[in-house]
VOGU-3710 file (C-alpha; in Angstrom, 3 decimals, decimal comma):
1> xxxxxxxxxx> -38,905/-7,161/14,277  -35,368/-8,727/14,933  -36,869/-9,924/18,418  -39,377/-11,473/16,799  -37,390/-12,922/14,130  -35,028/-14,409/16,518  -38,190/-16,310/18,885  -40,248/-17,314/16,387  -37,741/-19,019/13,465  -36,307/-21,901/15,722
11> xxxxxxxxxx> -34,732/-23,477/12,874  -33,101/-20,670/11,347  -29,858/-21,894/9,246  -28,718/-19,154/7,407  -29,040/-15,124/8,422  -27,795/-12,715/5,723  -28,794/-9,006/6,429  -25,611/-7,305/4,875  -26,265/-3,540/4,329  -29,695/-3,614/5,968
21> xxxxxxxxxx> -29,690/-0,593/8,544  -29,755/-2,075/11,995  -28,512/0,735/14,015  -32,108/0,215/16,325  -31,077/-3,147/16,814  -29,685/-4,087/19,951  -27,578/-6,636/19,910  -28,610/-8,087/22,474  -31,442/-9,709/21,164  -29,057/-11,881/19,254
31> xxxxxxxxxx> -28,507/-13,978/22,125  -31,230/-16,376/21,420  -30,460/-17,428/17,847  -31,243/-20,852/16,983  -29,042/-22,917/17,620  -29,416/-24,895/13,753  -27,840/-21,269/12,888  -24,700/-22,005/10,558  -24,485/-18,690/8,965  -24,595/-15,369/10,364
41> xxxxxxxxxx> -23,189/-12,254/8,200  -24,398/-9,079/9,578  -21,555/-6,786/7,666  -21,731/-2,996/7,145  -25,180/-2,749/8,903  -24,703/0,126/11,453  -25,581/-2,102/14,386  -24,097/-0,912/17,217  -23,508/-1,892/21,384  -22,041/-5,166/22,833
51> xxxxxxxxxx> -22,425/-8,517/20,622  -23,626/-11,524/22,644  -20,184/-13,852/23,392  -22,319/-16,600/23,667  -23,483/-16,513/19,748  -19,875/-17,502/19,246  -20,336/-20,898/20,994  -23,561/-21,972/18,550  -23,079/-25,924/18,372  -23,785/-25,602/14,142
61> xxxxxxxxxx> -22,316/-22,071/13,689  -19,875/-22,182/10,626  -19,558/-18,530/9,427  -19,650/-15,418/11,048  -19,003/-11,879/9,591  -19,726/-8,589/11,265  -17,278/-6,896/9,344  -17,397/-2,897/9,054  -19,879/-2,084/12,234  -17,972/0,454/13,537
71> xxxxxxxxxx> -19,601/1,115/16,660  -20,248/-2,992/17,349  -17,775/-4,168/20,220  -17,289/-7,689/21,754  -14,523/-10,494/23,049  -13,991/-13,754/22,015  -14,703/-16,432/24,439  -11,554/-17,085/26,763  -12,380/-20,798/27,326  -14,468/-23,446/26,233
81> xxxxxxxxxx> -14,337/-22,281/23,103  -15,312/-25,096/20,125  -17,431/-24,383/17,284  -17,080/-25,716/13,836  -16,399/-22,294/12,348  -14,792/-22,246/9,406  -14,854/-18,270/8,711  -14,390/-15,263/11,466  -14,540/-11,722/10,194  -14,878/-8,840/12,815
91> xxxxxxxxxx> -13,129/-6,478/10,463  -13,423/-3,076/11,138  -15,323/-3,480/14,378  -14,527/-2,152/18,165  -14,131/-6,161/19,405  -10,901/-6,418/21,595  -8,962/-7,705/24,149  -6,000/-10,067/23,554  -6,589/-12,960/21,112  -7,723/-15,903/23,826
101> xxxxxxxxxx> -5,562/-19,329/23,566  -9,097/-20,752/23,046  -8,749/-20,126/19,412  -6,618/-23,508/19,198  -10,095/-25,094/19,485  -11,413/-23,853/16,505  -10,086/-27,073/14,488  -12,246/-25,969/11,469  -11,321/-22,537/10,644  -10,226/-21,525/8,050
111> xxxxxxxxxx> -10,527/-17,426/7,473  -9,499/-15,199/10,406  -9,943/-11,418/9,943  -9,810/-9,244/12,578  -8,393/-6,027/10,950  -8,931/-2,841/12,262  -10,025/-3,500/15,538  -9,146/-2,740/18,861  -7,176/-6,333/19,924  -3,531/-6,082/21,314
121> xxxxxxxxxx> -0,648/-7,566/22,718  1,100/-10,795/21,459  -0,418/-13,444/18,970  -0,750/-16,708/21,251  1,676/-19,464/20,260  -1,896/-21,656/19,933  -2,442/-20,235/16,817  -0,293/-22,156/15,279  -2,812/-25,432/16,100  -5,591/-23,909/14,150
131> xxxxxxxxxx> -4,011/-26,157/10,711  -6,721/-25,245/8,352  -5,960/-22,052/8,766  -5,968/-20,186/5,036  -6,588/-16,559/5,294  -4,904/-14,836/8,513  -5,430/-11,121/8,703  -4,770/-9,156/11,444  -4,004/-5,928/10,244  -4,103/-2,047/11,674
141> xxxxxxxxxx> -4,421/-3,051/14,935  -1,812/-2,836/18,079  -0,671/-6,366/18,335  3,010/-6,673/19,008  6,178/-8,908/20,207  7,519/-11,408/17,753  5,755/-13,201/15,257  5,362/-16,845/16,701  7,267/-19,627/15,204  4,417/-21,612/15,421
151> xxxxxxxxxx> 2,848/-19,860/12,644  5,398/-22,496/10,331  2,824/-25,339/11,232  -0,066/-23,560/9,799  0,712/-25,550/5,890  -2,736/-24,200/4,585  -1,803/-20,349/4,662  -2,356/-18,986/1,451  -3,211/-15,303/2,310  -1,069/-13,576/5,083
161> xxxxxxxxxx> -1,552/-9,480/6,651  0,021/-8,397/9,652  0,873/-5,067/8,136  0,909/-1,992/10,406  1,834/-3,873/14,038  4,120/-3,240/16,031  6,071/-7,102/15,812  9,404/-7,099/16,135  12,392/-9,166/15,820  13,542/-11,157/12,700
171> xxxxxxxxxx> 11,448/-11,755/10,122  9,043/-14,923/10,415  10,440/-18,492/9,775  7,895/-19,193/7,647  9,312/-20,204/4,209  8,334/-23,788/4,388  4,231/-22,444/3,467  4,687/-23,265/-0,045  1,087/-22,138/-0,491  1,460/-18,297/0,587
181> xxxxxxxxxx> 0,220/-16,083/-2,268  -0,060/-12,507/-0,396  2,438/-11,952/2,570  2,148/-8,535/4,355  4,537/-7,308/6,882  4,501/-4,076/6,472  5,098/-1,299/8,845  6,112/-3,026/11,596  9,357/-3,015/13,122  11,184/-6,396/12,122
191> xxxxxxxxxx> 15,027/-6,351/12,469  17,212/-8,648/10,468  17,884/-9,974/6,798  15,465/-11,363/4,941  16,117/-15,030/4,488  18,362/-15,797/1,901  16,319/-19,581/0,986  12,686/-19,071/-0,165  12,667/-20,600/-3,231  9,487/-22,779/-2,575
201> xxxxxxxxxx> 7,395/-19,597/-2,177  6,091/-20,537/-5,878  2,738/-19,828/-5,547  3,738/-16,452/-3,881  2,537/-13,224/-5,649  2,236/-10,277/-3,570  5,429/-9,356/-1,155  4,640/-6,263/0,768  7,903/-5,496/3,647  7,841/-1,595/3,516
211> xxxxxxxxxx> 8,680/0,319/6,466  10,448/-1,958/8,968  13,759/-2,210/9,470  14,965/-5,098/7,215  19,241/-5,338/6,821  21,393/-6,938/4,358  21,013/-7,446/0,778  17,934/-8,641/-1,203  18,069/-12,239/-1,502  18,368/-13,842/-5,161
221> xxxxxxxxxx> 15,657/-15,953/-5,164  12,830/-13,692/-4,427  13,093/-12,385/-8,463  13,045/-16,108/-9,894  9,469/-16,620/-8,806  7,200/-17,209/-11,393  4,276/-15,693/-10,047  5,371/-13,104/-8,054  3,699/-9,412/-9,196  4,204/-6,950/-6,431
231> xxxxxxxxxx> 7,166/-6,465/-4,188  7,319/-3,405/-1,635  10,950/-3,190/0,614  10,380/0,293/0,566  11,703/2,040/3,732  14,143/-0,230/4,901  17,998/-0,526/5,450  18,354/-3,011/2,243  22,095/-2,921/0,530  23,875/-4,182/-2,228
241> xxxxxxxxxx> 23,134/-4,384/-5,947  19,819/-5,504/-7,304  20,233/-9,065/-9,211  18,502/-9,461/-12,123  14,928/-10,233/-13,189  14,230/-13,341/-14,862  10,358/-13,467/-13,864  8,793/-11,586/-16,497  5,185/-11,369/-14,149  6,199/-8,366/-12,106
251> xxxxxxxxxx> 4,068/-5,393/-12,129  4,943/-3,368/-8,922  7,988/-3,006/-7,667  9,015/-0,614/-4,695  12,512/-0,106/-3,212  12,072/3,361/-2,445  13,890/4,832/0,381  16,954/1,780/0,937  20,851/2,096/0,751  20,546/-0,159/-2,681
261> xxxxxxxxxx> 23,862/1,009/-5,047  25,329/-0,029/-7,996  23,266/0,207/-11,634  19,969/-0,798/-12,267  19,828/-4,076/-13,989  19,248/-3,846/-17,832  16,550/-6,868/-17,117  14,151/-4,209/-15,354  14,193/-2,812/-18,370  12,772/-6,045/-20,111
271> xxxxxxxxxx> 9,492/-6,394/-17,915  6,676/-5,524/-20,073  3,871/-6,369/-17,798  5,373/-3,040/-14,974  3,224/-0,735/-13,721  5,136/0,955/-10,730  8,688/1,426/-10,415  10,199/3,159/-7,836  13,628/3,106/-7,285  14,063/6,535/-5,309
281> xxxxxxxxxx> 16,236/7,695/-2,084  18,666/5,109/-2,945  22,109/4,993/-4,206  22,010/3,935/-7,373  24,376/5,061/-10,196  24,725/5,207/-13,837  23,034/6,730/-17,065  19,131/6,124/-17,735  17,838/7,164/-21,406  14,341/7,197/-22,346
291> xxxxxxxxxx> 14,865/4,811/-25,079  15,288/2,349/-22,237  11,860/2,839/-21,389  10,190/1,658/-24,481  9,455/-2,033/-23,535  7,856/-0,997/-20,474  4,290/-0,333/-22,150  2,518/-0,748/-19,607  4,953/2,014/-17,001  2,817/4,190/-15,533
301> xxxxxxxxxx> 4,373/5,591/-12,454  8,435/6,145/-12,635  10,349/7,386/-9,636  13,890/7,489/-9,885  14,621/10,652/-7,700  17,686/10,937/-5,288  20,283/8,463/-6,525  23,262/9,112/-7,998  21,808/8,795/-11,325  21,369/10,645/-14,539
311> xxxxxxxxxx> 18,893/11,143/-16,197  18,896/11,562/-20,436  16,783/14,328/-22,037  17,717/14,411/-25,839  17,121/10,699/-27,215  14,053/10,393/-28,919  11,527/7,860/-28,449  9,134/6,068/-30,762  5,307/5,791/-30,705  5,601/2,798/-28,006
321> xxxxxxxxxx> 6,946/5,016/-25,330  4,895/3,765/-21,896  1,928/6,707/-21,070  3,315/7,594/-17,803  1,419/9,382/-15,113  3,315/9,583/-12,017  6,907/10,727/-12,898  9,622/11,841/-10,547  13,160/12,838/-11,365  14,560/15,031/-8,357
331> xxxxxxxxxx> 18,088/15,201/-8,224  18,597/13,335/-11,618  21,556/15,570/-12,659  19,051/17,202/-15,810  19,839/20,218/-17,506  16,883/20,713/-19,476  13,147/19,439/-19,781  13,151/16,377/-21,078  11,726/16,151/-24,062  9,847/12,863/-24,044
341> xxxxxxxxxx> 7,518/14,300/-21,989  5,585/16,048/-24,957  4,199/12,425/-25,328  2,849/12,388/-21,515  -1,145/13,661/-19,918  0,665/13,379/-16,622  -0,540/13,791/-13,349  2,654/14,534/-11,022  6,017/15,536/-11,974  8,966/16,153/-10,129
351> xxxxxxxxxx> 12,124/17,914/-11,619  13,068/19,374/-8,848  17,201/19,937/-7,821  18,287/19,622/-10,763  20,221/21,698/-12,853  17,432/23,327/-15,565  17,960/26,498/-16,950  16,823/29,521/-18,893  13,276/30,080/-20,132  10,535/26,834/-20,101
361> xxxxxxxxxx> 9,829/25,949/-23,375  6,544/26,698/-24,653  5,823/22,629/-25,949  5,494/22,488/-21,463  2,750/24,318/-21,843  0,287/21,972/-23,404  2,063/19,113/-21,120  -0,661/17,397/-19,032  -2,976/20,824/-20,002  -6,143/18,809/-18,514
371> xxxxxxxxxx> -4,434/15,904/-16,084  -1,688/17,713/-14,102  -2,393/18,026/-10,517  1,599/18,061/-8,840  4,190/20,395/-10,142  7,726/20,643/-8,510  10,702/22,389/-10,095  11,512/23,740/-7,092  15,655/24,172/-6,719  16,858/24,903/-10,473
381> xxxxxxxxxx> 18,317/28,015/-12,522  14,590/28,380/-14,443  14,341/32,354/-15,128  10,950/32,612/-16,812  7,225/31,465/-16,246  4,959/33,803/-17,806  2,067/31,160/-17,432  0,321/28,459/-15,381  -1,850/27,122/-18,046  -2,355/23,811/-16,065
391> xxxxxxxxxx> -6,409/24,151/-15,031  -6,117/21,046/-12,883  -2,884/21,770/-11,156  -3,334/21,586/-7,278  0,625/21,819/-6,212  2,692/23,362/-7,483  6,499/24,497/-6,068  8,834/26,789/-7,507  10,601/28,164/-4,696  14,747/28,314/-5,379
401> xxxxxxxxxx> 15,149/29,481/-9,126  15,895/32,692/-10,415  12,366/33,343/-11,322  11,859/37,454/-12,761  9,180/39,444/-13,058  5,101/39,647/-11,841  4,499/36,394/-10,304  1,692/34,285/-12,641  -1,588/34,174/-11,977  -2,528/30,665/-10,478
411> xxxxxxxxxx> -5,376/28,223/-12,017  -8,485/28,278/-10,412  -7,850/25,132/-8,287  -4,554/25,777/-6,378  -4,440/24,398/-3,108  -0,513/24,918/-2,360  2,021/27,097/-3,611  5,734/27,539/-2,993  7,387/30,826/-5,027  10,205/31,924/-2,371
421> xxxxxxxxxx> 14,104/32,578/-2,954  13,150/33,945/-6,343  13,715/37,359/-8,433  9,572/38,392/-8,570  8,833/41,926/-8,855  5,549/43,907/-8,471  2,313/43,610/-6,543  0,915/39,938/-5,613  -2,426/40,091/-7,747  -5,719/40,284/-5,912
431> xxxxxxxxx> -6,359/36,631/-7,191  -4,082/35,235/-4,830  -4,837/37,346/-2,064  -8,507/36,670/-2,456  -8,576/33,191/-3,185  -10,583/30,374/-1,113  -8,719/27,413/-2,096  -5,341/27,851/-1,477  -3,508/26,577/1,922
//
């Protein structure tokens, strides 16, 4: 049929068969196309073998996605390459090879994505000729050596992922692309400070730096911007203090995992519109009380673990108190379980290595009855657990406390469980000899 369908329509303009199952197809029979062909989007079809280099060179050809054929492989023409495509999207594909210098002839284009395939080696300087160039993504794949300065010329950008390369050296100079809403540099292995002028990233809303190896403080400017919503420098060698935040837009912000000290800015405090904030494996000092949380309606994940910090139990909180399900306090110098959570269906909590005592309270009990999944209070002085009334819970770790007595029966869907360097006595019941689901 697709033989047939390529001979036969000689004026063919515009071929959409996303989703169709093709995986009979050979590709092959692609190579006579019409040549009035400006569209060609093919994605998530199953269609598998070598695609014909020479559809690439189709005089009218403006759009081409193949996107998501997992089994479809291919190179780009290495020469002689102009076309007046506009949009090139082999995502997810087995096309490789090292990105040809013939891409400075596509004059038009303006969406590269070539994510998750099997290209490598460096990113030719020529890119940077390609000036209608919005959308550049080029990530999960093995391309590495530094970034190329040339990438400054390219004024259009408005959408940037390299994340998960292997680029080194110091981070991009690339501050003059005023139009850059999503830059992604993550996990790669950049060296260096992150510039300290980038105040005409205005339009810029997602910053995403994790995992590299990024020095010296965090600049100033980078929490004036208006528009700016998400910022990961997780897993990095980041110091200083944070600054404060005047933008009142940010919803995610990660600085997990840095050598960040000092306290954390009152104005964090302040940003209504936060989802995410994690702030662990860091140095940071001072007292947090839950009343401080009560602006932040919209919290939902809170990670605060390994600082220096400590964390308030007692202070009450009113009916405004954020519904937070993702909350980790390791090493948060507690002495008791907090009581704010009585508010929380939470899904993962972390007390662990801290400094809790005695018998848990029976109010824990109906704590995230239905939602839990994680449970760590692993590493305390806890001496009692008669129960594990969570049906839901999947983790849980209690290893390190002074636990006494038969060990508790576990809920149906335990996958992992940690009870060692405790004070159990008696036979381990048949249920968790017997039972098929945990690890």
């Amino acid at each position: 049929v697709m033989e047939a369908l390529v001979q036969n329509v000689t004026k063919l303009q515009l071929l959409f068969l996303d989703y169709v199952d093709m995986s009979t197809v050979v590709p092959g029979t692609l190579k006579n196309l019409s040549s009035s062909l400006t569209s060609l989007s093919l994605s998530y079809c199953r269609i598998q073998g070598e695609f014909p280099e020479n559809i690439f060179r189709l005089s009218n050809l403006q759009m081409v996605r193949l996107k998501f054929n997992s089994n479809l492989s291919g190179v780009f023409p290495r020469s002689n390459w102009t076309s007046p495509l506009r949009c090139l999207d082999v995502s997810g594909t087995r096309f490789s090879g090292q990105l040809p210098d013939s891409i400075c002839n596509l004059r038009h284009l303006r969406e590269l994505h070539l994510s998750q395939c099997n290209f490598y080696g460096f990113l030719p300087a020529s890119l940077g000729n390609v000036t209608q160039l919005a959308v550049l993504s080029l990530s999960f794949k093995s391309f590495s050596g530094h970034i190329p300065p040339s990438l400054s010329n390219l004024h259009q950008l408005t959408d940037v992922d390299l994340g998960s390369n292997s680029f080194d050296g110091q981070f991009p100079d690339i501050m003059n692309l005023t139009r850059i809403s999503r830059l992604d540099i993550s996990n790669n292995q950049l060296t260096g400070s992150i510039p300290s002028h980038g105040s005409g990233l205005q339009n810029l809303a997602v910053l995403r730096l994790y995992n590299n190896t990024l020095s010296g403080t965090i600049p100033s400017w980078l929490f004036t911007l208006p528009l700016l919503r998400d910022i990961d420098l997780s897993d990095n060698q980041l110091t200083g203090h944070l600054d404060a935040f005047p933008s009142k837009s940010l919803r995610k912000l990660y600085l997990t995992n840095n050598r960040l000290h000092g306290s954390i800015p009152s104005s964090i405090f302040e940003l209504a519109n936060l989802t995410y904030l994690s702030l662990a494996s860091n140095n940071f000092s001072g007292i947090v009380e839950p009343y401080m949380l009560a602006k932040l309606v919209n919290l939902a994940a809170l990670e605060l673990s390994h600082n220096s910090l400590s964390f308030g139990t007692t202070s009450k909180v009113n009916s405004s108190f954020p519904q937070i399900f993702i909350l980790s306090l390791s090493a948060c110098n507690i002495s008791a379980f907090p009581s704010f959570l009585r508010s929380l269906e939470l899904a993962y909590l972390d007390l662990s290595e801290n400094n809790i005592d005695g018998q848990i309270p029976n109010w824990m009990w109906e704590v995230g009855k239905d939602t839990l999944s994680f449970l760590d209070l692993s590493h305390n002085f806890i001496t009692e657990m008669k129960q594990i009334p969570w049906k839901n819970l999947k983790y849980l770790k209690l290893q390190s406390n002074l636990l006494q007595g038969p060990l508790p029966v576990p809920p149906p869907r335990l996958q992992f469980l940690l009870a060692s360097n405790n004070q159990f006595t008696g036979e381990i019941i048949q249920s968790i000899c017997s039972s098929s689901t945990l690890e």
